[in-house]
C-alpha positions as CSV (number, residue, x, y, z in Angstrom):
1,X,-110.7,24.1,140.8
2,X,-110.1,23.1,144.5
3,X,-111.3,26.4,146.3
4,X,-110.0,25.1,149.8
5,X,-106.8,24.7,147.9
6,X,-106.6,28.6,147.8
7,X,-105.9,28.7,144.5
8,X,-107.5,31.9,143.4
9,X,-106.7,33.8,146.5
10,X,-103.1,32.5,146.8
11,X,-101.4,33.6,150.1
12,X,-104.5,36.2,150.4
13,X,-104.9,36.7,153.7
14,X,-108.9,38.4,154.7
15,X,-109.2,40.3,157.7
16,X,-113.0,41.9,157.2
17,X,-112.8,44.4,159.9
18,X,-115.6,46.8,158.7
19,X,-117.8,43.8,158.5
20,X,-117.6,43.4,162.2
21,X,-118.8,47.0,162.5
22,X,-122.9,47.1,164.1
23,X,-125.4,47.8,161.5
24,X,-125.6,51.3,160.9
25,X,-122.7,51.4,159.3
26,X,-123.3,48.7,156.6
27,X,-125.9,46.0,155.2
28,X,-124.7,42.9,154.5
29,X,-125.5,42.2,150.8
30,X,-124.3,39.5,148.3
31,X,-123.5,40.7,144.5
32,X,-126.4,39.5,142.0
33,X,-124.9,37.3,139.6
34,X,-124.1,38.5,135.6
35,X,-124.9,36.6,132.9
36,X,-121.3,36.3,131.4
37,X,-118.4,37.4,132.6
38,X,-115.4,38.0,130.7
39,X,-112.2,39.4,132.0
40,X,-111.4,43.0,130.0
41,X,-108.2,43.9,131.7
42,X,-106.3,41.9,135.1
43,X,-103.7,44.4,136.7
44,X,-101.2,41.2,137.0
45,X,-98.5,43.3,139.4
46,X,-101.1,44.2,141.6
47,X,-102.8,40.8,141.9
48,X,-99.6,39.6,143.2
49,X,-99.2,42.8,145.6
50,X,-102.2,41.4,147.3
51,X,-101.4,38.1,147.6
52,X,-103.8,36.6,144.6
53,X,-102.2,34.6,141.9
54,X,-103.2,36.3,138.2
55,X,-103.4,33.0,136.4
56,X,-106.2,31.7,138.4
57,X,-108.4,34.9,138.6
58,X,-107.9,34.8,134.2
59,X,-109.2,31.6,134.3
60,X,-113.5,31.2,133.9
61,X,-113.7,30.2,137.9
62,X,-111.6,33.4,138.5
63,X,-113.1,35.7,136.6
64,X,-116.9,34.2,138.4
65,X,-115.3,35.2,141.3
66,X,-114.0,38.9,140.3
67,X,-117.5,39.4,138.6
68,X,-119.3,38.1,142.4
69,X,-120.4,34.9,140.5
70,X,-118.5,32.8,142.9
71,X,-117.6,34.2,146.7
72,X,-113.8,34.4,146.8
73,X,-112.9,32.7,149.9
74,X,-112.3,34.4,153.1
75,X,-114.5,37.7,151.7
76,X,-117.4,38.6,153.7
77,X,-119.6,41.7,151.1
78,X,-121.1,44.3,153.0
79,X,-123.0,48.0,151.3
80,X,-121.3,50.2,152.9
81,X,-123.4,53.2,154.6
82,X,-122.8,57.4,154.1
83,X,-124.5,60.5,154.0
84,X,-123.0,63.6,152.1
85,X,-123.2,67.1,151.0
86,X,-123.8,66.8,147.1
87,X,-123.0,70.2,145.3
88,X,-123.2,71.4,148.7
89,X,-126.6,70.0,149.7
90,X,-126.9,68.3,152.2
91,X,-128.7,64.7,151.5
92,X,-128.9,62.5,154.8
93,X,-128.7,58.5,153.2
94,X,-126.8,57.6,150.2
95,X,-124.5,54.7,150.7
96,X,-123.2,51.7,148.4
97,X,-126.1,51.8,145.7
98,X,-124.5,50.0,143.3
99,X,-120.8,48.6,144.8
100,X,-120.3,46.1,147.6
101,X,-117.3,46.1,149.9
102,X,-116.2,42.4,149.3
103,X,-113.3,42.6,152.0
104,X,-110.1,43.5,153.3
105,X,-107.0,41.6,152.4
106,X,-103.4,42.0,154.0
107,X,-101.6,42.5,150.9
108,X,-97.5,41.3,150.7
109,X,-96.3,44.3,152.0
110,X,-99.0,44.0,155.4
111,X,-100.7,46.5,154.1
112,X,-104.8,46.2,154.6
113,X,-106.5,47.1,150.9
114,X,-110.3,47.0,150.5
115,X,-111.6,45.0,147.5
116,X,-114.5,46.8,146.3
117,X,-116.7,45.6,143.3
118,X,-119.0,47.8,141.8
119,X,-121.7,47.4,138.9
120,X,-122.5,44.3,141.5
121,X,-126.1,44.8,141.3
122,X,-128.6,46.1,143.9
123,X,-128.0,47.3,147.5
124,X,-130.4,48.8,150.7
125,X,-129.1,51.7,149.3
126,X,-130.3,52.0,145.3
127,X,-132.5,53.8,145.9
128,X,-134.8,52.1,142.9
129,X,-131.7,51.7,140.7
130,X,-130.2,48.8,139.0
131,X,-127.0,48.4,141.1
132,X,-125.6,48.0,137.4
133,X,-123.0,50.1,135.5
134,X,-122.4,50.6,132.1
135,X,-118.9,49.4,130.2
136,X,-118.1,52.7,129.5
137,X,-117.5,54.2,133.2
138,X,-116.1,50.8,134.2
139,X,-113.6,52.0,130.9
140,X,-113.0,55.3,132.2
141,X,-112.0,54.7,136.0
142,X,-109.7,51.2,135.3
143,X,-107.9,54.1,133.1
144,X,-108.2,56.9,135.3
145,X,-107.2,55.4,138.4
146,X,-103.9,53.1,137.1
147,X,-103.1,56.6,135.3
148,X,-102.9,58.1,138.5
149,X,-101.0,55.8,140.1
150,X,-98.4,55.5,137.5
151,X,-98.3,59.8,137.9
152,X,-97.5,59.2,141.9
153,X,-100.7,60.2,143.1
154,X,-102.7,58.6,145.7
155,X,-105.7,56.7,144.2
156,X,-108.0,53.4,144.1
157,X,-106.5,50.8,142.0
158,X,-108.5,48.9,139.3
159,X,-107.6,45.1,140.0
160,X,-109.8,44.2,137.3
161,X,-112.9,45.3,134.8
162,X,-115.2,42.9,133.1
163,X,-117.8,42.7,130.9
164,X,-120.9,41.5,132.3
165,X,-122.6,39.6,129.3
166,X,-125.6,42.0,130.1
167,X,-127.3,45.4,128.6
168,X,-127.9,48.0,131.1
169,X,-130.7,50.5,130.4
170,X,-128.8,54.1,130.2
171,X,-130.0,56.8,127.7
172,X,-130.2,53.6,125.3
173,X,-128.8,50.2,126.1
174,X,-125.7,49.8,126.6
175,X,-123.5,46.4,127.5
176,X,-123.1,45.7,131.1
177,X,-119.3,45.9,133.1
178,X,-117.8,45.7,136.4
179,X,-114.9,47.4,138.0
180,X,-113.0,45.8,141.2
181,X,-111.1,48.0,142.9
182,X,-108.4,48.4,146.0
183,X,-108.4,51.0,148.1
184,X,-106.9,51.5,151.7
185,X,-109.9,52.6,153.1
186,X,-113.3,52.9,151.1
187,X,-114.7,55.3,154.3
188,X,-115.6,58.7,152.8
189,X,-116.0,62.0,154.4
190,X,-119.6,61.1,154.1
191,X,-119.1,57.6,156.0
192,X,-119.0,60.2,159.2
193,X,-121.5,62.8,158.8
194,X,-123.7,59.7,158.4
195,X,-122.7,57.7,161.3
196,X,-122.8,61.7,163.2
197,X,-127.0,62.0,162.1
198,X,-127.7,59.5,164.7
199,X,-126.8,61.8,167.2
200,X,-124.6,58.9,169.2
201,X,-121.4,60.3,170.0
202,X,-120.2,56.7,170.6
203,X,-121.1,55.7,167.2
204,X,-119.1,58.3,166.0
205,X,-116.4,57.0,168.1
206,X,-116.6,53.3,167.0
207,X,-116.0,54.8,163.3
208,X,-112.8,56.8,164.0
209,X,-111.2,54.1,166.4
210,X,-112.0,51.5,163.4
211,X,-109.9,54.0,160.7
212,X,-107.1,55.1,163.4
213,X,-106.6,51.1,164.0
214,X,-106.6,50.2,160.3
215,X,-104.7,53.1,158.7
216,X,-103.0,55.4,161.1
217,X,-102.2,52.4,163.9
218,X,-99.5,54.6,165.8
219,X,-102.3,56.8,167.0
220,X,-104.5,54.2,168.4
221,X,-105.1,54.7,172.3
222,X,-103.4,58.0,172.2
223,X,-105.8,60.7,174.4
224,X,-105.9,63.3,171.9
225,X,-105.9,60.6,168.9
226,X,-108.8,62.1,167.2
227,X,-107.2,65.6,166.5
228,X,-104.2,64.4,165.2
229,X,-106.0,62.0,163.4
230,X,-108.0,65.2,161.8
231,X,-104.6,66.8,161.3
232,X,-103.4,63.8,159.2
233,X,-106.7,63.7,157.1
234,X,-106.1,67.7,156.5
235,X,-102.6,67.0,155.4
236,X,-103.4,64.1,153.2
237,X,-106.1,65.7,151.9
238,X,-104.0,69.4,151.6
239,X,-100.7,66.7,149.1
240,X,-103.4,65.3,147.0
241,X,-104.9,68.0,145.6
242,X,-101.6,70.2,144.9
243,X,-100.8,67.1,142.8
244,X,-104.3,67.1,141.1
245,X,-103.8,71.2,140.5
246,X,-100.2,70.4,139.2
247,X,-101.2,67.8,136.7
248,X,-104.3,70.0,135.6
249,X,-106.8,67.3,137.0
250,X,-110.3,67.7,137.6
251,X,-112.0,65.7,139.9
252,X,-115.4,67.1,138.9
253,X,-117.4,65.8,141.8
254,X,-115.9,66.7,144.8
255,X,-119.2,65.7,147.2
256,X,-118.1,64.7,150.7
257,X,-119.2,61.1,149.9
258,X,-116.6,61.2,147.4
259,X,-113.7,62.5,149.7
260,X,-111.7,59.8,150.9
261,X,-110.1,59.7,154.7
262,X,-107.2,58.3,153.1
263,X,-106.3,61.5,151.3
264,X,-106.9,59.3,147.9
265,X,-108.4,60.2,144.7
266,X,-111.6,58.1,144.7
267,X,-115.3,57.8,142.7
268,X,-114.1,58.5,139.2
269,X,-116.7,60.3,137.5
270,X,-116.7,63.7,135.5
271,X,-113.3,63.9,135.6
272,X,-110.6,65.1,132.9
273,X,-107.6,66.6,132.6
274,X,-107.3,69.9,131.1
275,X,-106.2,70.3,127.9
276,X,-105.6,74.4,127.2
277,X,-105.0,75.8,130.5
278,X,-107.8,77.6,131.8
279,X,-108.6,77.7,135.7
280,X,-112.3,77.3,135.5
281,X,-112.7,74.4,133.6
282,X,-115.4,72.1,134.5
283,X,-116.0,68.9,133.1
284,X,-119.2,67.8,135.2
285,X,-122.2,68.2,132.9
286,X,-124.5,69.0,135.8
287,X,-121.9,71.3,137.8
288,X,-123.3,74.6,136.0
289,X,-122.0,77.1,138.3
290,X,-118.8,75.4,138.4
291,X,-118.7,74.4,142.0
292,X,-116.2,72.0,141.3
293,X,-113.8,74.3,138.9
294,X,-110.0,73.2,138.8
295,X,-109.1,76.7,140.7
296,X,-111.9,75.8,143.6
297,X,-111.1,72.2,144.2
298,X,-108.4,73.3,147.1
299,X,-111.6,75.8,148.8
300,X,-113.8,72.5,148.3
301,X,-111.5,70.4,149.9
302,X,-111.0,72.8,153.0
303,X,-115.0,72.8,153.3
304,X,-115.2,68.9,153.0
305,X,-112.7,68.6,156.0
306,X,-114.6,71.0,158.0
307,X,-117.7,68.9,157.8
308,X,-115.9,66.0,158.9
309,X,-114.2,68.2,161.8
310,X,-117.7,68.9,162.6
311,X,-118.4,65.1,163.4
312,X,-115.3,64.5,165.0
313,X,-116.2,67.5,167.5
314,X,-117.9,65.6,170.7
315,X,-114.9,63.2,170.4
316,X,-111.7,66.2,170.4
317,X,-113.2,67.8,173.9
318,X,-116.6,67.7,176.2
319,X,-116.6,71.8,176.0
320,X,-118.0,72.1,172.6
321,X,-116.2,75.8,172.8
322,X,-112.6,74.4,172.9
323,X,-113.3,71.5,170.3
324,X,-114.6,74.3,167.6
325,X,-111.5,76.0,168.9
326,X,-109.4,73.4,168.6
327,X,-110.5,71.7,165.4
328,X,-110.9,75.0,163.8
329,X,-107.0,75.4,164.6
330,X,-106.2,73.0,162.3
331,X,-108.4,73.6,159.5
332,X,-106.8,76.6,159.6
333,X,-103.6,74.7,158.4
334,X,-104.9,73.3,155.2
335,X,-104.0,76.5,154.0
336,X,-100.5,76.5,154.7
337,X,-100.2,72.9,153.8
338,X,-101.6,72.9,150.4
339,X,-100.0,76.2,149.9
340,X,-96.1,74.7,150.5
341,X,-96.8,71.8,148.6
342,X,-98.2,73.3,145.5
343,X,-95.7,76.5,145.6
344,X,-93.0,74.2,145.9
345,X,-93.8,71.6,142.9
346,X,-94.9,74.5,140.6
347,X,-91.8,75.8,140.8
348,X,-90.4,72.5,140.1
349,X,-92.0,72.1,137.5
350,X,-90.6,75.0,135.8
351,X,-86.8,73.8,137.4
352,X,-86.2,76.4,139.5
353,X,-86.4,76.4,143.9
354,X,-89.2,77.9,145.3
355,X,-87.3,79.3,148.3
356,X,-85.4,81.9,145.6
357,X,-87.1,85.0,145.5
358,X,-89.5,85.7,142.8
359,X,-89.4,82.1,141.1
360,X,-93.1,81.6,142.4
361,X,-93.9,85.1,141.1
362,X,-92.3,83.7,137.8
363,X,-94.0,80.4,137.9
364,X,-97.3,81.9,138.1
365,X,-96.8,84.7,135.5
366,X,-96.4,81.3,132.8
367,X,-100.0,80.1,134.0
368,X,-101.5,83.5,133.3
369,X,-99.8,83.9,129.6
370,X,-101.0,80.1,129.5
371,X,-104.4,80.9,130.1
372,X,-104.5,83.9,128.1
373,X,-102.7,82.3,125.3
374,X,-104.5,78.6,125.5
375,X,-101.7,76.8,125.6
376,X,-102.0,73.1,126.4
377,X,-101.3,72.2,130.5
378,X,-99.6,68.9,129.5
379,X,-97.3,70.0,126.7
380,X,-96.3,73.6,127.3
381,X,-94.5,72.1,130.6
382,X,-93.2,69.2,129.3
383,X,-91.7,70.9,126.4
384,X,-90.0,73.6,128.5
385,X,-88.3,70.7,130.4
386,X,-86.1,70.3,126.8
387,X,-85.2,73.8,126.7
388,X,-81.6,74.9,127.8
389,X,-81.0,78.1,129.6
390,X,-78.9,79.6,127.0
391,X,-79.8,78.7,123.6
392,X,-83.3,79.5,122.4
393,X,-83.1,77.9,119.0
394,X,-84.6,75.2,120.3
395,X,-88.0,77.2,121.6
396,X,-90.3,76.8,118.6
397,X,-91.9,73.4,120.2
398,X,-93.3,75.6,123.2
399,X,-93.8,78.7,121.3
400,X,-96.8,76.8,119.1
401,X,-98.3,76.2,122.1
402,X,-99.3,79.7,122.4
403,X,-102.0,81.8,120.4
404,X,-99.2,84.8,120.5
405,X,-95.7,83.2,120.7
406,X,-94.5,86.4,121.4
407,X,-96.3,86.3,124.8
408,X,-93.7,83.5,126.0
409,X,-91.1,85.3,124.4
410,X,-91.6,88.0,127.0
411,X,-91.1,85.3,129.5
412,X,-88.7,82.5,128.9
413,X,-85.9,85.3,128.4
414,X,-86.2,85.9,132.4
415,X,-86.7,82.2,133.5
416,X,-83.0,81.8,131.1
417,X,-81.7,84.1,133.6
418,X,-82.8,82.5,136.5
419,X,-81.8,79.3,135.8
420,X,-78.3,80.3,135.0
421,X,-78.7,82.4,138.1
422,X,-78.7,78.8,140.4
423,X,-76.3,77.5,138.2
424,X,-77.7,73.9,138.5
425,X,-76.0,71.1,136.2
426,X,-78.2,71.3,132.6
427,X,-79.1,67.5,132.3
428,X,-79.9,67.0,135.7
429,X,-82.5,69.9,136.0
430,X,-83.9,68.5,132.7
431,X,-83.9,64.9,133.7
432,X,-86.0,66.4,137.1
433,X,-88.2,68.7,135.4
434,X,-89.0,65.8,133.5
435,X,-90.0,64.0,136.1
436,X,-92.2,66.4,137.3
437,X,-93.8,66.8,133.6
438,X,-95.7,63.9,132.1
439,X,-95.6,63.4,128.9
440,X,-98.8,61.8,128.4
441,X,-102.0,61.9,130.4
442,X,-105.7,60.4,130.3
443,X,-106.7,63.2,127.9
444,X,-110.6,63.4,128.0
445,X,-110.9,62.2,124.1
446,X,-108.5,59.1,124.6
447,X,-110.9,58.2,127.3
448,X,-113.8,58.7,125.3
449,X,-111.9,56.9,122.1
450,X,-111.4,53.4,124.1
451,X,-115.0,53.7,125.9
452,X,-116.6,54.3,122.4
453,X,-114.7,51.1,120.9
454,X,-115.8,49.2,124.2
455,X,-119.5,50.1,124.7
456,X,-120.2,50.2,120.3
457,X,-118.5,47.0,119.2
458,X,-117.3,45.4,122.8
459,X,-113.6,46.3,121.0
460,X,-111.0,46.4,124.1
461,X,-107.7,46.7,122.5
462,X,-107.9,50.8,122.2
463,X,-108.1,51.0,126.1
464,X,-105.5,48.0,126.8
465,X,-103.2,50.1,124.2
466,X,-103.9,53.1,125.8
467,X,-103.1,51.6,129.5
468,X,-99.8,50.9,127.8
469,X,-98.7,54.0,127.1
470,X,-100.4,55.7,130.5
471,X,-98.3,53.5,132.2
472,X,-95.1,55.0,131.5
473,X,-96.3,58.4,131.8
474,X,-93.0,60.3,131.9
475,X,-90.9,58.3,129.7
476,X,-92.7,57.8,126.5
477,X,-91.7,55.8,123.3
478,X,-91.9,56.8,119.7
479,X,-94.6,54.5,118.8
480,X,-97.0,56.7,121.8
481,X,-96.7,59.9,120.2
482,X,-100.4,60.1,119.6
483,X,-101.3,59.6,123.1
484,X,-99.0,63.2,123.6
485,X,-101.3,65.1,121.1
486,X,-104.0,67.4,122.3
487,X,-107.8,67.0,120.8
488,X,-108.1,68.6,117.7
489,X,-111.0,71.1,117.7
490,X,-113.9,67.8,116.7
491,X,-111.7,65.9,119.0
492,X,-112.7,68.0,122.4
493,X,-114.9,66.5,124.8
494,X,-116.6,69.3,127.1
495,X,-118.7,67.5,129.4
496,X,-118.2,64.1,131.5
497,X,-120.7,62.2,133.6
498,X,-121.2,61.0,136.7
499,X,-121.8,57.8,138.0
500,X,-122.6,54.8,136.1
C-alpha cells in the first residue's frame, strides 16, 4: 500500500497544534507496537466524517496503523500532561499514562477532532503501569460513547477498537485491546490546574489562547476573552449534565482530569445508567461515600469549574480581588443554567411546558413516586409517552413498573388534566415525548453481557448486535426488544470500574 498515495488517510488533513505546544504540556511518545491487531469494530460514517476512507483502515496495513503499528501519515503522538483533583484530592502529575494523542485532523465539515489511541502502551506518565488496557473497558467505552452520541449528547467518539493479540495482567489475564477515539479537544479541567502549578501565568496563558483558537475561534484576541471563554465552559458544562441527569446517567468519576473543556462526556469508566430510579446511585466501586452520586454530579460539576476558574484567575484581571469577583460571577450562573435546561427537558419529557405553572411541581412528584416505587428510569418514561390523556385503559404497561401501581394512579389522573388543559394535538406530543424518551440505553448488564463474550471467548458479535440496536435509540424494532428489558434481579450489575 502506497502510503504517500494517502490511501489510508484519504483527504485527511493533520493540523497537530497541541504538538507545537513547549514541553510542559506534553511528552512526545510513540505507541509500542501489539503483537496482532485485529479490527473489532470500524465506525464507517465517522471515518468518512474525518476524511479517512473505511476500506483501507479494514484492511491489515490500516488496522497496523489504528493499533500505532504503523504511523498514519501527517500524525505527530504526543502524552498529553494534567494534574487533577481525584475524589476531591488533590494529586499534582497524572497525565496520558496509558493513551497518546496521535493528532488533530480537519474533518469534512472543518471541524478540528483529536485522534486519541489508548491501551497504546507506556508513557512519562505511567507511573510503573503497563500503558495497556484490557478488551473489556475498550468494550464498554466504544459502546458507551456511540450510545451517547446516537442519544444527542456531547461525547468522544470511538472510531475504532481492536484486539491487540496480547494478554494484559489485570486481576487474572485478560486479552489485550485498543480504543481510538475523536474528540474536539482532549484538554481536561486538569490540563489547567497542571499547566497553573508552575506558577507561570504566561503558561497558563499559552493553554487558553491554544483552546480559544481551536474551539471557540470567535473569541480569540478579544480583551476579556478569557471570561467569556469561562462562561462558555460553565454553559457547556451546565447542557451536558442536565442531559446526563435526564437520561439517568452516571458518570461515576467525575475527577477534574476527566472534565472536558468542551462540555463533552469523556474517560468512560464506572459508568451506568440507572435502572430503578434512585438518586444516589453509584456505580464506582471505590466511590464509597458516593461522591459521584447521580443527584451530586450537577454540585461536582459546579466545583470542577471553580477549579479551573481558579487557574484562569491572573489572566481575567491583575487585581486578584476583581478576578475572584468577576469569575465568581459566573460560576454563580451554572446554577441558573443547569437549572433552565434540566427544568425545561424534564418537563418535556413528561409532554407538558415548563413555563405552565406547577408542571415542574408535577414532573418531580413522578420522580419521588419513582424512587419510592422503584420503577425503572428508562421504561416508566418511555411508556408514559404511549399513554393518551383521556383513556387509561391503556396504563397497565407503566403501572408494572411500580412496586404500588396505585401510587401512579394518584398521579397520572392530574398529568391527564394537564395535558388536556394545553390542548396540544395527541400524536404530535407523543411523537415528541418520544423523542425525548429512549427506548433503549447501555444498560449496565448489556454492557457486561458483550464484554464477558469479548474478554472469555474473544466473541464480538454480542457487542456489534448491541451497537445495532443502541444506535437507533428512540426508534426501536421488534427484533430489539431485549435490549428494552431491565436486568432481572441475577442480571443487576452494582459496581463498575475504573480505568483499564
Amino acid at each position: 500500500m502506497n502510503e504517500q498515495s494517502g490511501a489510508i488517510p484519504g483527504e485527511a488533513r493533520f493540523d497537530n497544534r497541541y504538538a507545537r505546544l513547549p514541553p510542559p504540556f506534553h511528552s512526545p511518545a510513540q505507541p509500542t507496537p501489539v503483537a496482532q491487531p485485529a479490527l473489532i469494530a470500524l465506525n464507517r460514517p465517522l471515518a468518512y466524517r474525518l476524511g479517512l476512507d473505511p476500506d483501507a483502515l479494514a484492511t491489515p496495513e490500516g488496522t497496523d496503523m489504528l493499533a500505532g503499528n504503523r504511523p498514519m501519515p501527517g500524525t505527530e503522538p504526543v502524552a498529553m500532561a494534567y494534574a487533577g483533583h481525584q475524589f476531591g484530592h488533590w494529586v499534582p502529575r497524572l497525565g496520558d499514562g496509558r493513551a497518546l494523542l496521535l493528532g488533530e485532523i480537519i474533518d469534512s465539515t472543518g471541524r478540528r477532532r483529536d485522534l486519541h489511541l489508548k491501551g497504546s502502551g507506556p508513557t512519562p506518565y505511567s507511573r510503573g503501569g503497563d500503558g495497556r488496557s484490557s478488551i473489556g473497558p475498550v468494550i464498554r467505552e466504544y459502546l458507551a460513547s456511540e450510545a451517547m452520541h446516537a442519544l444527542g449528547v456531547p461525547t468522544t467518539r470511538a472510531l475504532a477498537a481492536i484486539s491487540s493479540g496480547e494478554s494484559v495482567i489485570r486481576q487474572s489475564p485478560e486479552p489485550g485491546g485498543l480504543l481510538l477515539r475523536v474528540a474536539g479537544s482532549h484538554v481536561r479541567i486538569g490540563s489547567f490546574e497542571y499547566i497553573a502549578s508552575h506558577d507561570n501565568p504566561e503558561l497558563v496563558r499559552r493553554l487558553a489562547d491554544h483552546v480559544i483558537s481551536v474551539c471557540d475561534a470567535d473569541l480569540a484576541g478579544q480583551p476579556d476573552r478569557y471570561l467569556h471563554w469561562l462562561s462558555r465552559v460553565i454553559d457547556r458544562t451546565a447542557r451536558m449534565v442536565a442531559q446526563w441527569m435526564h437520561l439517568g446517567f452516571i458518570h461515576g468519576v467525575m475527577n477534574t482530569d476527566n472534565m472536558s473543556i468542551l462540555g463533552e462526556t469523556i474517560d468512560y469508566g464506572p459508568f451506568g445508567w440507572m435502572d430503578h430510579y434512585d438518586p444516589n446511585t453509584v456505580y464506582s466501586s471505590i466511590d464509597r461515600r458516593g461522591r459521584y452520586a447521580y443527584r451530586n454530579q450537577p454540585t461536582i460539576a459546579q466545583w470542577n469549574l471553580a477549579r479551573l476558574a481558579e487557574c484562569l484567575l491572573p489572566l481575567i484581571d491583575p487585581d486578584t480581588t476583581k478576578a475572584v469577583e468577576l469569575a465568581s460571577e459566573q460560576l454563580e450562573q451554572f446554577t441558573a443554567c443547569f437549572e433552565s435546561r434540566y427544568h425545561t427537558g424534564l418537563c418535556k419529557k413528561i409532554g407538558l411546558d415548563s413555563q405552565h405553572e406547577g408542571n415542574l411541581e408535577l414532573a418531580f412528584d413522578l420522580l419521588t413516586r419513582m424512587s419510592e416505587q422503584r420503577a425503572d428510569m428508562t421504561l416508566t418514561f418511555r411508556r408514559l409517552a404511549d399513554l393518551g390523556s383521556r383513556d387509561a385503559s391503556s396504563d397497565g404497561p407503566v403501572r408494572s413498573l411500580f412496586d404500588d401501581p396505585a401510587s401512579f394512579d394518584a398521579w397520572v389522573g392530574d398529568w391527564r388534566q394537564r395535558l388536556r388543559g394545553e390542548g396540544r394535538d395527541e400524536a404530535t406530543r407523543q411523537a415528541d415525548m418520544h423523542r425525548v424518551n429512549p427506548a433503549i440505553v447501555l444498560r449496565n448488564h448489556l454492557a457486561q453481557e458483550a464484554v464477558d463474550a469479548a474478554v472469555d471467548h474473544l466473541d464480538f458479535k454480542p457487542m456489534q448486535q448491541l451497537m445495532d440496536a443502541l444506535s437507533r435509540p428512540h426508534d426501536p424494532r421488534p427484533e430489539d426488544q431485549r435490549y428494552m428489558q431491565p436486568p432481572q434481579p441475577h442480571e443487576r450489575v452494582l459496581d463498575t470500574f475504573c480505568g483499564t
